[in-house]
C-alpha positions in Angstrom: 76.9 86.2 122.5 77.5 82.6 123.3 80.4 80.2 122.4 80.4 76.7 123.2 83.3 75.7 125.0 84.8 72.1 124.5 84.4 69.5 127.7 87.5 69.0 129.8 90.6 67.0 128.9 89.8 63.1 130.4 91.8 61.3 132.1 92.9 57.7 131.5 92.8 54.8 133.8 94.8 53.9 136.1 98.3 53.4 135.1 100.0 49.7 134.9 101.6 48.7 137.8 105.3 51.1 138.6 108.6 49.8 137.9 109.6 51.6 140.4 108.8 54.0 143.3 107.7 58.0 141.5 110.4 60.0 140.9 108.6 63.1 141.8 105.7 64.1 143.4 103.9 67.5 143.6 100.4 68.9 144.6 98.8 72.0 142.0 96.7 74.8 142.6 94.5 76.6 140.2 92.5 78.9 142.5 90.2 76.5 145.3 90.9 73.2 142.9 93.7 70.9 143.6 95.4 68.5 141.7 98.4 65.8 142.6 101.4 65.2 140.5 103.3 62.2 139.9 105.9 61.5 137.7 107.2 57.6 137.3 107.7 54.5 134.7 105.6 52.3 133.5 106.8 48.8 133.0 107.4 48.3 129.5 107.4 52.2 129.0 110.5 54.0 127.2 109.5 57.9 128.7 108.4 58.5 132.1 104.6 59.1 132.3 102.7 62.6 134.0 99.8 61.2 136.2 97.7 64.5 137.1 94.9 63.2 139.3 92.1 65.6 140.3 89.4 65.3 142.4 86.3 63.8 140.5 82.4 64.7 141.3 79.7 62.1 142.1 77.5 61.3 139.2 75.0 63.0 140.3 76.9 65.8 141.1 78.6 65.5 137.8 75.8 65.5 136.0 74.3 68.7 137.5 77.4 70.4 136.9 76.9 69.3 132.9 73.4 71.0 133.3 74.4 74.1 135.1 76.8 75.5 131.8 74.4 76.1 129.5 72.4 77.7 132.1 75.1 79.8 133.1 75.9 80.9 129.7 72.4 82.4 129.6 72.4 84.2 133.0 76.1 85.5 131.6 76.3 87.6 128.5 79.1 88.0 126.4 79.7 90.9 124.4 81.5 90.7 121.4 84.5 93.3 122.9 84.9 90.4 125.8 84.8 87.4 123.6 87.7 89.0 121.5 89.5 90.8 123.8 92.1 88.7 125.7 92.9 91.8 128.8 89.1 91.2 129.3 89.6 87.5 130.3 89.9 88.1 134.4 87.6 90.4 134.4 85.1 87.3 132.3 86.4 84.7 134.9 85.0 86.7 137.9 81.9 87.1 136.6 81.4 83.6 135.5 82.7 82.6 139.1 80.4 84.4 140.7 77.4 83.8 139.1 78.1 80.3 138.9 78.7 80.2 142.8 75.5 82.0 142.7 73.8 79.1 141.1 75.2 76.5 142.6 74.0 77.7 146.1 70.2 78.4 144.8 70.6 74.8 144.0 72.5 73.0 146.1 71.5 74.6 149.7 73.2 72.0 151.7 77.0 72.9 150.5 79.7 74.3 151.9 81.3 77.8 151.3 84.3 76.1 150.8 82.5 73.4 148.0 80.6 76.0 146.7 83.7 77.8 145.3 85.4 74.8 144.5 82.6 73.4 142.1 82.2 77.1 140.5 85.8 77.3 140.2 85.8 74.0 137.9 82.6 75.4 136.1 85.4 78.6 135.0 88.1 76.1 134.3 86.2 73.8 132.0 84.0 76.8 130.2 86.3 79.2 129.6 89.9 77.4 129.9 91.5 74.7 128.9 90.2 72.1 131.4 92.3 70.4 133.3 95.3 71.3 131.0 95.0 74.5 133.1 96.4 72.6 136.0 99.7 71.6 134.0 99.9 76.1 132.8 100.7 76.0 136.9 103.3 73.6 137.0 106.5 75.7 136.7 108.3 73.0 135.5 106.2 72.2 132.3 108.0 74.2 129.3 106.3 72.8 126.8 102.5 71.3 126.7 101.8 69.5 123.3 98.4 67.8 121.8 99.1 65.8 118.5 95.5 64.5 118.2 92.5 63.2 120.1 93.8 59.4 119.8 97.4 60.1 122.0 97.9 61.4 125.4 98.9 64.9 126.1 102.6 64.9 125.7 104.5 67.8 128.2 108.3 68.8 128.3 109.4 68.5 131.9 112.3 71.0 132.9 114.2 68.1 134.4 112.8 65.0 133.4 112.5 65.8 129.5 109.4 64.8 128.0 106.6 62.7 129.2 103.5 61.0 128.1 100.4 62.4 130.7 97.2 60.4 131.2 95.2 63.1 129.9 94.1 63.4 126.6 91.2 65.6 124.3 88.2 63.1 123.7 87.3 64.3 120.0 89.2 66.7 117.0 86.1 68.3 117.2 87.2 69.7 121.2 90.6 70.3 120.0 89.5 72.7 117.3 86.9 74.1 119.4 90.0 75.1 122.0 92.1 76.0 119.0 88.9 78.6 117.9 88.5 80.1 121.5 92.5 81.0 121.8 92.3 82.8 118.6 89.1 84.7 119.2 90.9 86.0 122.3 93.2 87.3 120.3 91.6 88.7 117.5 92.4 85.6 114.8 90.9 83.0 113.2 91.6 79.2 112.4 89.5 77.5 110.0 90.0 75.3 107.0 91.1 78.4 104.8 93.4 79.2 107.7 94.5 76.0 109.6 97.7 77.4 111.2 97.7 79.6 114.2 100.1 81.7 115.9 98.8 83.0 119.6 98.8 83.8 123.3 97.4 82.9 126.1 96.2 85.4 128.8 99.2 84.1 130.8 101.1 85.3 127.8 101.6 81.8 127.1 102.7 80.9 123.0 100.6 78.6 121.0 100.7 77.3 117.9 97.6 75.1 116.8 97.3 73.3 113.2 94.1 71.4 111.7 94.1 68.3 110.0 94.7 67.5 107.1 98.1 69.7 107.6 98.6 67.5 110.6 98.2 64.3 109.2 97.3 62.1 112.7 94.6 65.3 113.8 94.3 68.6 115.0 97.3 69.6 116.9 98.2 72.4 119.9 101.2 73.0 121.2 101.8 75.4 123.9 105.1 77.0 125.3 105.2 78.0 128.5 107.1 81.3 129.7 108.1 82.1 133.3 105.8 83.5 135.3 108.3 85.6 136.7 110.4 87.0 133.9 114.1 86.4 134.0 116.6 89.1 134.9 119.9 89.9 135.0 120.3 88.4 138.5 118.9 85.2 137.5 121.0 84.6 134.3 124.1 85.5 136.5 123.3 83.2 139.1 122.7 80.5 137.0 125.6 80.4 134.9 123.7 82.1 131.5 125.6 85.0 131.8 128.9 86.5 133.9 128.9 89.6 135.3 131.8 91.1 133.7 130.4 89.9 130.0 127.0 91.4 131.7 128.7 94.8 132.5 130.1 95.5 129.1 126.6 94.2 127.4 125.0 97.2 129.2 127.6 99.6 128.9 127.0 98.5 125.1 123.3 99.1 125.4 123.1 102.5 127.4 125.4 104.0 124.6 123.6 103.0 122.1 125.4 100.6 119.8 123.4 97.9 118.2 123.2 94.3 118.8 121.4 90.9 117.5 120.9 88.6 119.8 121.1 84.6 117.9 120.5 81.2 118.6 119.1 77.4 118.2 115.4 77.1 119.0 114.7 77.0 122.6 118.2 78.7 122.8 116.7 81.6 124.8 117.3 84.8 122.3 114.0 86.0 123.7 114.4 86.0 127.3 118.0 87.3 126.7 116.7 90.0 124.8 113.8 90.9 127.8 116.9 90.8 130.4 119.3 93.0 128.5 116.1 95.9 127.5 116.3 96.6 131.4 119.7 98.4 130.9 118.0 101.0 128.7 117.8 104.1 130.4 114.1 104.6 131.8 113.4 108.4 130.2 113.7 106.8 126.6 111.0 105.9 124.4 111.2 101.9 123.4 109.0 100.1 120.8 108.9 96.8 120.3 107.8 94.8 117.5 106.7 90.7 117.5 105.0 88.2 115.4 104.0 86.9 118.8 103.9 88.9 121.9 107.0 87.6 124.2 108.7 90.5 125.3 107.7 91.8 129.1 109.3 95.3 129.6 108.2 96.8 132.8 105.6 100.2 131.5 106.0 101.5 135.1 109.1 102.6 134.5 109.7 102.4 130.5 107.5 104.6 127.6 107.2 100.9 126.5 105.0 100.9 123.2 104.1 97.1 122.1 103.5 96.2 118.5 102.2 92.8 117.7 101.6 91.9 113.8 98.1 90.8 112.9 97.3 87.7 110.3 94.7 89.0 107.6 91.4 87.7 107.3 90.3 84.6 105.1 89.6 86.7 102.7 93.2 88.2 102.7 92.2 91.2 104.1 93.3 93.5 106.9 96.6 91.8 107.6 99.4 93.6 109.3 102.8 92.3 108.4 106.5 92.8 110.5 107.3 94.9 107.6 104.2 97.1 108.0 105.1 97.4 111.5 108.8 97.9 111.4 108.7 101.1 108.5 105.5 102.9 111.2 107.6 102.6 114.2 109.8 105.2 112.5 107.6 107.4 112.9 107.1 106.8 116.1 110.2 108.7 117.4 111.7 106.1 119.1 114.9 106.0 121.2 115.1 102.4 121.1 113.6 99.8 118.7 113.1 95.8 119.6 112.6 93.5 117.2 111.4 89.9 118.0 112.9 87.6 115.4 114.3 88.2 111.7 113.0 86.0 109.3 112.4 87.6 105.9 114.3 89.8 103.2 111.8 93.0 103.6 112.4 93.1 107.6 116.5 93.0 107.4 116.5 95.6 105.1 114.3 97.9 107.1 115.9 96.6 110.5 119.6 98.0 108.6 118.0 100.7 107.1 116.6 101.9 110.9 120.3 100.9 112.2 121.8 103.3 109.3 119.6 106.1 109.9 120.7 106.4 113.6 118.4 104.0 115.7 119.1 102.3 118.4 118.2 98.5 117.3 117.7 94.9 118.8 116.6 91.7 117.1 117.0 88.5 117.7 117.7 86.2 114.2 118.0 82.1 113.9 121.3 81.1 114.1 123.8 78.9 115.9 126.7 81.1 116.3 128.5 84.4 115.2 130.0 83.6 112.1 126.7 81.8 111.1 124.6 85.0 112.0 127.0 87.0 109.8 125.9 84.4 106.5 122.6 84.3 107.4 122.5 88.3 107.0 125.1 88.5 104.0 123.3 85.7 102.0 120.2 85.1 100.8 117.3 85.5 101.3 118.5 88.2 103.9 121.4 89.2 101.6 122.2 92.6 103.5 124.9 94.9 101.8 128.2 94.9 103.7 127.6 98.6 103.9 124.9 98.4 105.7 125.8 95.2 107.9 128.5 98.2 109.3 125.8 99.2 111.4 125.6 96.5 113.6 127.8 96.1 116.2 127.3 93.1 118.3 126.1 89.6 117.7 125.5 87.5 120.9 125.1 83.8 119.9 122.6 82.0 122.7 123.5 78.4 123.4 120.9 75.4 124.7 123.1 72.0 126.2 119.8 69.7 125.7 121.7 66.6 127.4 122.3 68.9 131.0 119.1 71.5 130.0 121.2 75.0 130.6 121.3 77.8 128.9 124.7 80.3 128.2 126.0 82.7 126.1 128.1 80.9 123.3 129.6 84.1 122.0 129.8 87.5 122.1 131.3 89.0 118.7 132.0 92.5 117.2 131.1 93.4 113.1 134.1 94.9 111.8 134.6 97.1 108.7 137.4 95.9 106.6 138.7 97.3 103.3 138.9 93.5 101.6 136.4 91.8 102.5 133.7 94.5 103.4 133.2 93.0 106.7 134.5 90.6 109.2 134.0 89.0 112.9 135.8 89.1 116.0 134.9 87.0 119.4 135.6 88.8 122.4 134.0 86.3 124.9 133.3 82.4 124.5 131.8 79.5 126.3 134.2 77.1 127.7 132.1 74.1 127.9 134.6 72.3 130.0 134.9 74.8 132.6 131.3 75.8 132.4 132.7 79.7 132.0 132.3 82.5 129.7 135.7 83.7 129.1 137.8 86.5 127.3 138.7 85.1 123.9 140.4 87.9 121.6 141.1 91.9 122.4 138.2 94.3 120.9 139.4 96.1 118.1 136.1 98.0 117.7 133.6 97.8 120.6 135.8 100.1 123.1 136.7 102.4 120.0 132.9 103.3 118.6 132.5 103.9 122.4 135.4 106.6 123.0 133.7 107.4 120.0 130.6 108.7 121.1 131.4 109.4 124.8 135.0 110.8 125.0 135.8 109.0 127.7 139.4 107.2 127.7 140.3 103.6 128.2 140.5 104.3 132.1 137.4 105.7 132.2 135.7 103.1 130.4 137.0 100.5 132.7 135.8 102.2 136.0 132.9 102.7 134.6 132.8 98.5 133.7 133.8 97.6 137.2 131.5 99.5 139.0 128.7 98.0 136.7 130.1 94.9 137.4 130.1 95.6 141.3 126.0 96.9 141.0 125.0 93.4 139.0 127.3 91.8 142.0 125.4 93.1 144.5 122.2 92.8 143.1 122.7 88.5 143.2 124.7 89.2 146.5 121.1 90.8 147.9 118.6 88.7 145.3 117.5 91.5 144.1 115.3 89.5 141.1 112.2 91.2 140.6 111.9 93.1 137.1 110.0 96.1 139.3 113.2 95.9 141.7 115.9 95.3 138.9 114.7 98.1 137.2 114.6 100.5 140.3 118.2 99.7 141.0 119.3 100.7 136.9 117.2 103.4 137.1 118.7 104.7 140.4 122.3 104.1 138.6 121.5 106.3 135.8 119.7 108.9 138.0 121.1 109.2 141.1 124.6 106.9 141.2 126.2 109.0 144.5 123.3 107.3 146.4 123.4 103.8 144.9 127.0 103.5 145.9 126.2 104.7 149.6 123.0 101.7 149.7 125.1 99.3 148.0 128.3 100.6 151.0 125.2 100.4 154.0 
């Protein structure tokens, strides 16, 4: 099976002279090619501009590389499984790199080992990635990668810098929607003019969203954001301010009993990756499934009966779609311990989500919203409009906060539903972001949280706060040590639940 692959990304000429000196620069590695970073202003320029510059063939090496795809493609089959099947993709890579280092030998006698790789490397890059764009899905400190058109540059959203034009751009719509077609046949979709939108991944587990003209008015449009290649933990958000351990300790005393929690937020807030982090308190002999438009979540199977559920868009013909809905009523039959759900956003899903909450399941979603008292609207209004009856089942709501001007990331609030009489329900914050102080901070007493916990435990208000400090000691130690590895994070929660007598003698040593 053969599918034509779009030609790289070029690259523009060289920029107008600096107004000043770069304010950053960087070399990148995507296997045996290298490419140099700078980031500086033009003069007359209002955003700072992302130069990549990689090495460039000579013509008449360029020109045999043009010639050596579709000879490639032929000595390379494709079966239909591998062309739609994005866990197949390294496996694809390596055979495509080999043969094509193969080739390049036959041909080229005179080479180096070194060059040989190099120039079957790029073959890979520009056949079955996104050219040179696959340089900028190694930059750590790209978030965001966006393409509005063929006529405009590459924009990218810098982690410190904001965002910046780049010199590269996609030559032709034609290329863009030829990218936008490969990324969905890895994942089993389509995009077309019946369906111009797309929601997918990349095998890097990178999100991308992709739209064709004429519902992008300027051209065909991809935007790609970028997760961490290695996923945050509770070490990381406590060491960068997101989080404080004592507000971390009684989050997972919340979660290993059991009590439900929605986790809300702005966009870009980080309900996802706060969501990830907290899943590693669940104790490890529990069954978890989790349930996403978009796969984002990254629990750890080595050590979790992690079951992933990802909804799929029906055909152009309107067939064979699997909706959230569809999804969130089979997981019940799933027996699970724990269920995840990646974002709230229509009537059908709430009421399911409550109905799975009312039933006895442990639940976690994450929803839209700003804050605490705006979750609780959101869910009693329409088009949500969730009974107050039901709403009882939830127990938390921890609002997720972005500060775009400094780029961090904190818990805004932490607040408790509580049943009332009057007004069916009401909110209470027990912890709030000082943004003055930079510090999460006790704001009022719990007047349920440490009750439905007594509740199902037995354990009295002493107990309840050894057992807070000494998981407030653990998540101590663990940034004391760097412990920061999901595989090693988990080991150390696991150890906690399963044998504590000898975490507290390592954690003494």
């Amino acid at each position: 099976m053969k599918r034509k692959k779009p030609k790289a990304a070029i690259q523009e000429k060289s920029p107008a002279p600096l107004s000043r000196q770069p304010k950053e620069a960087y070399t990148l590695r995507d296997g045996e090619l290298e490419a140099r970073i700078s980031i500086f202003k033009k003069q007359g320029e209002h955003v700072l501009t992302y130069e990549l510059s990689a090495p460039k063939w000579e013509p008449g090496t360029e020109a045999f590389m043009e010639d050596a795809k579709p000879e490639l493609l032929k000595k390379v089959s494709i079966s239909s499984q591998e062309a739609l099947n994005i866990k197949m993709t390294d496996e694809l890579r390596m055979r495509f790199f080999e043969e094509g280092k193969k080739m390049i030998r036959e041909n080229l006698p005179q080479l180096s080992e070194e060059k040989a790789e190099t120039m079957a490397r790029k073959l890979v890059q520009e056949m079955l990635g996104l050219g040179e764009i696959e340089f900028m899905l190694k930059d750590d400190m790209i978030e965001e990668i966006c393409v509005n058109s063929s006529s405009q540059p590459i924009w990218a959203y810098h982690r410190k810098y904001g965002w910046m034009k780049t010199n590269l751009r996609i030559p032709s719509e034609a290329e863009i929607w030829n990218y936008s077609s490969s990324i969905a046949r890895g994942v089993g979709r389509q995009i077309n003019t019946r369906t111009p939108l797309l929601d997918a991944y990349l095998p890097t587990g990178d999100r991308v969203n992709a739209t064709l003209s004429p519902i992008s008015y300027y051209g065909n449009t991809i935007t790609i954001r970028k997760f961490a290649r290695k996923p945050w933990t509770i070490t990381d958000y406590v060491r960068t301010g997101t989080i404080s351990s004592e507000l971390a300790a009684i989050l997972w005393l919340s979660i290993q009993y059991e009590l439900n929690m929605i986790i809300s937020g702005g966009t870009g807030a980080g309900k996802t990756s706060m969501l990830n982090v907290l899943s590693m308190f669940i104790p490890q002999n529990q069954r978890v499934v989790s349930i996403e438009q978009t796969k984002e979540l990254t629990l750890d199977p080595d050590y979790f009966q992690w079951v992933p559920l990802v909804v799929r868009e029906p055909t152009s013909e309107g067939t064979g779609g699997i909706s959230m809905l569809d999804l969130m009523v089979n997981s019940l039959r799933m027996r699970p311990d724990r269920i995840l759900v990646g974002e709230i956003r229509r009537a059908e899903e709430a009421q399911v989500l409550f109905e799975a909450m009312h039933t006895g399941h442990s639940v976690y979603a994450t929803l839209h919203a700003e804050t605490v008292s705006e979750t609780v609207r959101r869910l009693a209004n329409p088009p949500l409009s969730i009974p107050p009856v039901m709403m009882e089942s939830l127990h938390l709501v921890l609002a997720m906060y972005r500060d775009r001007r400094s780029n961090i990331r904190r818990v805004f609030e932490l607040g408790e539903i509580i049943p009332t009489e009057r007004e069916g329900i009401a909110q209470n914050i027990i912890y709030r972001w000082r943004p003055y102080k930079d510090s999460i901070v006790p704001a009022e007493p719990s007047a349920r949280l440490f009750e439905t916990i007594k509740q199902y435990t037995n354990m009295d208000d002493a107990e309840i706060k050894r057992d807070l400090d000494e998981k407030k000691k653990v998540i101590d130690w663990l940034c004391e040590k760097g412990i920061d590895t999901v595989k090693e994070v988990g080991e150390i929660i696991a150890a906690y639940y399963d044998e504590p007598q000898e975490l507290r003698a390592r954690m003494k040593r």
